[in-house]
Each structure stands twice: as structure tokens, then as C-alpha cells.
C-alpha positions as CSV (number, residue, x, y, z in Angstrom):
1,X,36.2,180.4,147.3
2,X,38.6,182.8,146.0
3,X,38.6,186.5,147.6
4,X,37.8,189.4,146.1
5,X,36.0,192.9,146.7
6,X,33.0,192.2,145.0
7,X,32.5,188.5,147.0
8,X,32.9,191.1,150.4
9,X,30.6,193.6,149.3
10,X,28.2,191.0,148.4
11,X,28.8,189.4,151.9
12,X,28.2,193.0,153.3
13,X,24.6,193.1,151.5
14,X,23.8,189.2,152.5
15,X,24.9,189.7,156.3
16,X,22.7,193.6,156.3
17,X,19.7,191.9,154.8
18,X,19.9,189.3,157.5
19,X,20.0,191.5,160.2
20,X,17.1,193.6,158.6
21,X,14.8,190.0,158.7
22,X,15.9,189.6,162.3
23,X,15.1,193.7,163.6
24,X,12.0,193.0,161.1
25,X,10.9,189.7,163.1
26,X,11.1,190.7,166.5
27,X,9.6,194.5,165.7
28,X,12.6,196.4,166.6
29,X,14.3,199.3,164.8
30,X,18.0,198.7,165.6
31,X,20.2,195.7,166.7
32,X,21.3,197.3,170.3
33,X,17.1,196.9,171.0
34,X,17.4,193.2,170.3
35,X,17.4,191.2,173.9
36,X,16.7,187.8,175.2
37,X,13.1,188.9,176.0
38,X,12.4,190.0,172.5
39,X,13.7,186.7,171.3
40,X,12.0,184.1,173.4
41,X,8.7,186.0,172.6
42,X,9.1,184.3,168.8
43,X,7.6,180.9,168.2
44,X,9.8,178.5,167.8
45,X,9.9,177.6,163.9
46,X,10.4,181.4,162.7
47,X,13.5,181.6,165.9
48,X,14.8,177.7,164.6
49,X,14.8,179.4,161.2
50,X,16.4,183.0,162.3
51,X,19.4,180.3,163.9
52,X,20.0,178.4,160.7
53,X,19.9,181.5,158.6
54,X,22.8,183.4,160.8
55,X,24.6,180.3,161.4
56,X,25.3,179.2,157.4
57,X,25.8,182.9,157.2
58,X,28.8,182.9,160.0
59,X,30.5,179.9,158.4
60,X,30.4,181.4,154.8
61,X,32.1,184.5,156.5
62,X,34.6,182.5,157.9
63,X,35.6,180.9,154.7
64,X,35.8,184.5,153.3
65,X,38.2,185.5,156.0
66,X,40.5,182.7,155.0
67,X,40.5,183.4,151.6
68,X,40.9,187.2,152.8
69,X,44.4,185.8,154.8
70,X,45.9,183.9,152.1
71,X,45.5,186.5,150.0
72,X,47.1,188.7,151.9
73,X,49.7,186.1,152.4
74,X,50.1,186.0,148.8
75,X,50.3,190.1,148.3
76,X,53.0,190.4,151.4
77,X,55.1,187.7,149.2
78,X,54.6,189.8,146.0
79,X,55.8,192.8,148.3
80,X,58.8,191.3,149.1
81,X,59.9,190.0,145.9
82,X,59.1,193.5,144.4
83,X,61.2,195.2,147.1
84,X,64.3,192.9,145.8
85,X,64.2,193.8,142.5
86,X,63.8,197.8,143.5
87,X,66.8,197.4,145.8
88,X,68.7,195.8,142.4
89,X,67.6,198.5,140.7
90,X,68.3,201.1,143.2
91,X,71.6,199.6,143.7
92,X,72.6,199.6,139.7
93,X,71.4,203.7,139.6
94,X,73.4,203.9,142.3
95,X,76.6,202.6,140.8
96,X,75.9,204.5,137.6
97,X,76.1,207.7,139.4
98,X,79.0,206.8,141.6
99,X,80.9,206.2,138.5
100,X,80.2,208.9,137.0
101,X,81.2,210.8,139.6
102,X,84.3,209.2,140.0
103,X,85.3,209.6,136.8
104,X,84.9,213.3,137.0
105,X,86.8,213.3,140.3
106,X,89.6,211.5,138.5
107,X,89.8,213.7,135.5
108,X,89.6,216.5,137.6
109,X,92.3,215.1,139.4
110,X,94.7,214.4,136.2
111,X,94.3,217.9,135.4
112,X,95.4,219.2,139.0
113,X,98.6,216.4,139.0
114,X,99.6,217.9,135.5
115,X,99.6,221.9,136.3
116,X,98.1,223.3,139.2
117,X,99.2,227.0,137.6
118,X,97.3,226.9,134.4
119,X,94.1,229.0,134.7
120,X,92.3,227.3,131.5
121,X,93.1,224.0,132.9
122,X,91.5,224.9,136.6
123,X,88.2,226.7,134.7
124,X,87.8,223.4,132.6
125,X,87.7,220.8,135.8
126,X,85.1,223.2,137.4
127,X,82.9,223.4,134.8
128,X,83.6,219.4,134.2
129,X,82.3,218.9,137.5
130,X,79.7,221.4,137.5
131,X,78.2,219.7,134.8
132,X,78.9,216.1,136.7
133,X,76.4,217.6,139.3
134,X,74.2,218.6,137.3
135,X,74.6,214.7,135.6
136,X,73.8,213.5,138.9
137,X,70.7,216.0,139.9
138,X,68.9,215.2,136.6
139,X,69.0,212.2,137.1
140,X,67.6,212.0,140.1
141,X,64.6,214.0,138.9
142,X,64.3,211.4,136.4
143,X,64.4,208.7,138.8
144,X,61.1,209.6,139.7
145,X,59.1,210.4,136.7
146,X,57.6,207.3,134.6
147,X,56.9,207.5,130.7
148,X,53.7,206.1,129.3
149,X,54.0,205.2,124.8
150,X,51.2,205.1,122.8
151,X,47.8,206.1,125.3
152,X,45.1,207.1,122.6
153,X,45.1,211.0,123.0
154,X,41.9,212.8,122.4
155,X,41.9,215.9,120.7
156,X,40.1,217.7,123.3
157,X,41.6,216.0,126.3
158,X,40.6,217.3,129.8
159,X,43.0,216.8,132.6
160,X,41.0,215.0,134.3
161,X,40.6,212.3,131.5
162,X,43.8,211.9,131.4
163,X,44.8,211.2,135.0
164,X,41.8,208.8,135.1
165,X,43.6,207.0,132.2
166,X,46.8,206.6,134.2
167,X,44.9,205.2,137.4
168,X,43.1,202.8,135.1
169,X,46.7,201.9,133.7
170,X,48.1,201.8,137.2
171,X,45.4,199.5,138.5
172,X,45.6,197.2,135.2
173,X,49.4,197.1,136.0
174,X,48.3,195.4,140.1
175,X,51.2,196.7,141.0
176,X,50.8,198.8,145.1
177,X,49.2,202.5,143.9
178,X,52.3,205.3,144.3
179,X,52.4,207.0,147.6
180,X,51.8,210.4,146.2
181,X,51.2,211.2,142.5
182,X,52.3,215.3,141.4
183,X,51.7,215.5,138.1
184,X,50.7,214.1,134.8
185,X,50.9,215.6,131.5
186,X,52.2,214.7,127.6
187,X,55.3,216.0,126.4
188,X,56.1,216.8,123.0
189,X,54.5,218.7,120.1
190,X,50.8,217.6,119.4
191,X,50.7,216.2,115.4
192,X,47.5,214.6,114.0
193,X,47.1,210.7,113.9
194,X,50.1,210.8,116.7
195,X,49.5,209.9,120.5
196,X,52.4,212.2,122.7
197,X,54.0,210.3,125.5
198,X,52.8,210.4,128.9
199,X,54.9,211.7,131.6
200,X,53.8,211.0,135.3
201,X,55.9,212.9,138.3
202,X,55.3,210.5,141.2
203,X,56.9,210.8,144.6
204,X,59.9,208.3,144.7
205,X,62.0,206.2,142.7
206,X,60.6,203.5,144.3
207,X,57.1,204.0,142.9
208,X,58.3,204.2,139.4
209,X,60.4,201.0,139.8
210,X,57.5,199.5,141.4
211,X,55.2,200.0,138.3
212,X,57.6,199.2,136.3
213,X,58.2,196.0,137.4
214,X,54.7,195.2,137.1
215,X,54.3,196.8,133.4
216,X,54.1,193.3,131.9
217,X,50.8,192.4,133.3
218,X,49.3,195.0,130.7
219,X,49.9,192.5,127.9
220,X,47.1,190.4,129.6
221,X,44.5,193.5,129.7
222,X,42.0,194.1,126.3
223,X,41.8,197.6,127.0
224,X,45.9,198.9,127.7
225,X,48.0,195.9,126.1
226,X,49.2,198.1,123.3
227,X,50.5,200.7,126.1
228,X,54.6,200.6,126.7
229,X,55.8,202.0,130.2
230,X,59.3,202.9,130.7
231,X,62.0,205.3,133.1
232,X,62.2,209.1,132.0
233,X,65.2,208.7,130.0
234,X,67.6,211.5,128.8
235,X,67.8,211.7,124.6
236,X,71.6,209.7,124.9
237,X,70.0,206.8,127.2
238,X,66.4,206.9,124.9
239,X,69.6,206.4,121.8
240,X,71.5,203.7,124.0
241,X,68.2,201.9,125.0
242,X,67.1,201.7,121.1
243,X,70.7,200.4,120.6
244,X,70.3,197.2,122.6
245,X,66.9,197.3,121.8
246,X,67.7,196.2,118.4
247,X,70.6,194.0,119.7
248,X,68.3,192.0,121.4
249,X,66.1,191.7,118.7
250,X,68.8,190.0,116.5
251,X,69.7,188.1,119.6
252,X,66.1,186.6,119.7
253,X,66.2,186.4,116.1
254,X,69.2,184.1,116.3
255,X,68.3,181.6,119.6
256,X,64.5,182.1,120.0
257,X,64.8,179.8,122.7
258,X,66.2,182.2,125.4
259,X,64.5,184.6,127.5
260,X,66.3,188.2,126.8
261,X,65.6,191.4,128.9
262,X,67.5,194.3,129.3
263,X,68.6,195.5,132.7
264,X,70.8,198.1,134.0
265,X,71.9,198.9,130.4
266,X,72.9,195.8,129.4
267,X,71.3,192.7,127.9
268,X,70.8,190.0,130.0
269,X,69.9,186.0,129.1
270,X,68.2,183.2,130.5
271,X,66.2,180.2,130.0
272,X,62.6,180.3,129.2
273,X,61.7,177.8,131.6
274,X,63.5,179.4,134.7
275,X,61.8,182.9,133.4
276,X,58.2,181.7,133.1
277,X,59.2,179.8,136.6
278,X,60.2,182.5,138.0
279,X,57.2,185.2,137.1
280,X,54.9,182.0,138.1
281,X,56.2,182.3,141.5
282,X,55.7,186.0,142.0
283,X,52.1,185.9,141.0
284,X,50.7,183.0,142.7
């Protein structure tokens, strides 16, 4: 028996209905009013039956409380492994910024080292680091936002619509729902026979990483497997990310046998078998 809401809420109805039959057979209205007395008034076929009937019930609910613990054993494993690969992904955002920031430092730095009297050489390392900060901020903000590519758009679309859409896509992904969802809206100028991207403002970067990661499992759904999610990226990144986009194509192109995927800006390779070996083990 494998778990699943519908199998509890049908063991909700089957478990209600046999309570019902037991208030119904010894004329009561609630369970509280049902006592020895009442009980040892019934003959003893209809009680023998009333036993058997709550007894096959209490064993099928125990089997659905065991398949309720492995599958939770089974989430809290996916959790984990999830967490990991925020943390790498944390970590590489992380070391993107500190560079960046370091090389702004540096330069600022040079400058300084070379002529600490020259006023158009002071102005240009503040507004080099300025605009460093301002780097940094953005991306941030980004950090948080996910993109959705190519979600049908409706020429009349309510609001509503679309942020039942990206619950639907959320759900189709499995992936743990985002802590707190601000808002949801397409960017971009509308243009006939064109679908605008989606851009969700969720709470944490974590969330976004967290769908992310999951994004895969919408090639497996008849309803969202033409639907692309990716990070908010800045025009430059969305350039650099087309760039090993179409690197990695030729790449597959020229050793199909090798699993590509891109990660913190650069291509990375591995065998098929260790790839499919490795998403088996997350979802099972």
C-alpha cells in the first residue's frame, strides 16, 4: 500500500461510516454516549460483526501509518539532499559576490597606491565602488525572484489566474511550497502570439533554489512540460547563460554520451549512468 492523501481521506470516510453503523446499532447520537451497558444490550451476532468490522479496519490503518512513516522518511531524505545542493549554490553566489567585491577593493586600491592627490582619480574609485554596491544589492534582489518561460498567457488574464497557474507549476515541480510568496506578475511588452515571462518575488533565495532544483520534474507532467524555470538574471548573465547554452549544445553534439549541465556559470560533465544514479537516489 503506498501512501497518499486521497488513500487517508478515503480511510477518513471508511473509519466515519463505521462509527456511524456502531452509534446507529446501539441507538446513540454520539460516540462519548457509547458504554459497556449499551453494548452488552446487542445480541451477539450484530456485536461479533461490529468487532470484526473495527478490527480489519484498525489493521488497515496501521498499514496506512507505515506507509505514512516511510514516506516521510523518504521526504526528510529529499530535504536533506535539497538543502546540499542550496548550500552549493549559496556558497557559489557567495563567492561571485566576494569577488566582485574584491576586485573593486583592489582597483580602488591601485588607484589610491598610484596618486592619492588626483581628484579625478579619487571621484572614479567612488563611483567604481558605488556601482560595486549596487552590483551586489541587485543581486541580492535577484536572488530571490524566479523566472517562469513560455506559460500560455490569456489575453484577458486575471491575477488570480495567473497565481493559480504558478501554484499548479509549484505543485507539479514536488518541490516543499515557498515560505512566503509576494508577488507574481509578467514582464515585458505584451505582443500577439507571444507568452511574456513570469516573474515570481518569493521570500528567500532559498525558495527559489529550492524550485529550481526540482524544475526537472515538469518534463514528466502533460500539462507544464513545455514550461522552462530559471534565476532572475541580469541582461549580461541572460547573454553569458545563452553563451554556454550553445556551448553545451555542441558539446552534446559532439559526445552524446555525457551528462552536461551548467552550474555556477560554468559547464560541468558527467556520466550518464552516475547522473540518472544519482537523481534515482533523490527521488526514491
Amino acid at each position: 500500500m503506498d501512501f497518499s492523501v486521497d488513500r487517508l481521506n478515503a480511510m477518513e470516510k471508511e473509519m466515519t461510516s463505521e462509527i456511524q453503523k456502531v452509534l446507529k446499532a446501539v441507538n446513540v447520537s454520539c460516540g462519548s454516549e457509547v458504554t459497556e451497558a449499551a453494548l452488552t444490550k446487542l445480541q451477539k451476532n450484530p456485536l461479533a460483526k461490529i468487532v470484526s468490522s473495527l478490527l480489519n479496519l484498525v489493521e488497515k490503518n496501521i498499514e496506512l501509518c507505515k506507509c505514512a512513516a516511510g514516506k516521510m522518511d523518504v521526504l526528510k531524505s529529499e530535504k536533506i539532499a535539497d538543502q546540499k545542493r542550496i548550500i552549493e549554490i549559496q556558497q557559489g553566489q557567495i563567492n561571485s559576490v566576494q569577488e566582485t567585491v574584491k576586485s573593486e577593493m583592489k582597483s580602488w586600491a591601485d588607484v589610491v597606491q598610484k596618486s592619492t592627490t588626483q581628484r579625478s582619480g579619487k571621484i572614479l574609485t567612488e563611483n567604481s565602488v558605488k556601482q560595486a554596491v549596487r552590483t551586489v544589492n541587485e543581486e541580492k534582489k535577484r536572488s530571490k525572484n524566479l523566472m517562469i518561460y513560455g506559460c500560455h498567457e490569456n489575453e484577458e488574464e486575471a491575477d488570480f489566474e495567473l497565481n493559480r497557474t504558478v501554484r499548479k507549476i509549484f505543485e507539479e515541480t514536488d518541490a516543499i511550497p515557498p515560505t512566503r510568496t509576494y508577488d507574481i506578475y509578467r514582464i515585458g511588452k505584451r505582443e500577439q502570439g507571444k507568452n511574456r515571462p513570469i516573474k515570481v518575488e518569493l521570500g528567500c533565495a532559498s525558495d527559489v533554489n529550492s524550485v529550481l532544483i526540482r524544475a526537472r520534474n515538469l518534463k514528466d507532467s502533460d500539462d507544464f512540460k513545455q514550461i522552462y524555470l530559471g534565476p532572475d538574471r541580469t541582461k549580461e548573465d541572460q547573454l553569458a547563460h545563452n553563451k554556454l547554452v550553445k556551448q553545451m549544445k555542441q558539446m552534446i553534439e559532439k559526445n552524446p554520451h555525457k551528462h552536461y549541465f551548467i552550474r555556477n556559470r560554468k559547464i560541468c560533465v558527467a556520466d550518464k549512468g552516475l547522473s540518472s544514479q544519482s537523481q534515482t537516489s533523490k527521488s526514491t
